[in-house]
N, C-alpha and C positions, 0 to 999 in steps of 0.2 A: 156675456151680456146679462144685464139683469132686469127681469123681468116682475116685479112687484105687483100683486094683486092683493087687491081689498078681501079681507077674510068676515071680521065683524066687529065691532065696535070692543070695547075696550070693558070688560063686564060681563060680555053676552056670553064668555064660559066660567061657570064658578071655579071660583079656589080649589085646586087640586082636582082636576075634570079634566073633561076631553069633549072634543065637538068633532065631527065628522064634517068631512070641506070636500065639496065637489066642484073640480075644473077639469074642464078640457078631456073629459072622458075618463078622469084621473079620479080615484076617494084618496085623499089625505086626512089625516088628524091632527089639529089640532091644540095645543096641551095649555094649561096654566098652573102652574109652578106655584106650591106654597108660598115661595117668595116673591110672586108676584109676576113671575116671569116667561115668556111662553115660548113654546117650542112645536116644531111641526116634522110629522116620520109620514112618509107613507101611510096607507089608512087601512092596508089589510095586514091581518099577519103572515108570517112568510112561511109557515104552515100549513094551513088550512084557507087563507082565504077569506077570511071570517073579518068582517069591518069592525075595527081594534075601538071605534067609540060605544060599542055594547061594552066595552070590557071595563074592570075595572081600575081605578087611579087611586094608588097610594105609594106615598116616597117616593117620587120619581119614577115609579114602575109601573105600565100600563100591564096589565092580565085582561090577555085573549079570553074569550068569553066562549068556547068551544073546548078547548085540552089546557086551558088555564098555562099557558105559555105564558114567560117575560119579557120584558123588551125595556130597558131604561130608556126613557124618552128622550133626553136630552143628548144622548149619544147613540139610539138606535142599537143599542146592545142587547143581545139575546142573553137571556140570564137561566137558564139553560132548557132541559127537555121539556116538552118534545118539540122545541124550537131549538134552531142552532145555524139559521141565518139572519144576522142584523137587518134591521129596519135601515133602508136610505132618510135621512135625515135633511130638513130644507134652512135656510136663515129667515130669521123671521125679525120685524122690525116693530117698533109703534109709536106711530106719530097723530097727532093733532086727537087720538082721544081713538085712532083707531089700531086692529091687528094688519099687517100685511106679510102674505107668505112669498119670497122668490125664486120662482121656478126655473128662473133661468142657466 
């Protein structure tokens, strides 16, 4: 079942950023993609814990903001030490001018 929720308008994270998104007791991140495009992981890293929007966003690579860990956002891939469990990764959509991420 899919369960789509309103994240934020369509802008409200710059180019090549990250936002931190809270539901339902949950931190998720989510990303926007040099080309425009966005994407949503899990909001901690699978590390330490540490909320992956302090961290930093370049090339598709979120860095944890505590042991400077990898994670390619778009695939939840650990890009290696001292991480080495992927990010669960959500679908993310955009319409009428907004983000929505599906939890379901």
């Amino acid at each position: 079942m899919t369960a789509w929720i309103e994240v934020c308008p369509v802008g409200a994270i710059p180019e090549e950023d990250v936002m931190k998104f809270d539901h339902g007791g949950k931190t998720f991140a989510v990303y926007r993609s040099p080309s425009d495009q966005y994407f949503a992981t899990d909001g901690l890293c699978t590390h330490e814990q540490v909320h992956l929007a302090d961290g930093l966003v370049m090339d598709n690579i979120i860095e944890c903001p505590k042991h400077n860990g990898r994670f390619d956002y778009r695939t939840g891939a650990a890009k290696g030490a001292p991480v080495c469990v992927d990010l669960k990764t959500y679908p993310v959509k955009v319409e009428a001018g907004r983000v929505f991420l599906d939890l379901g």
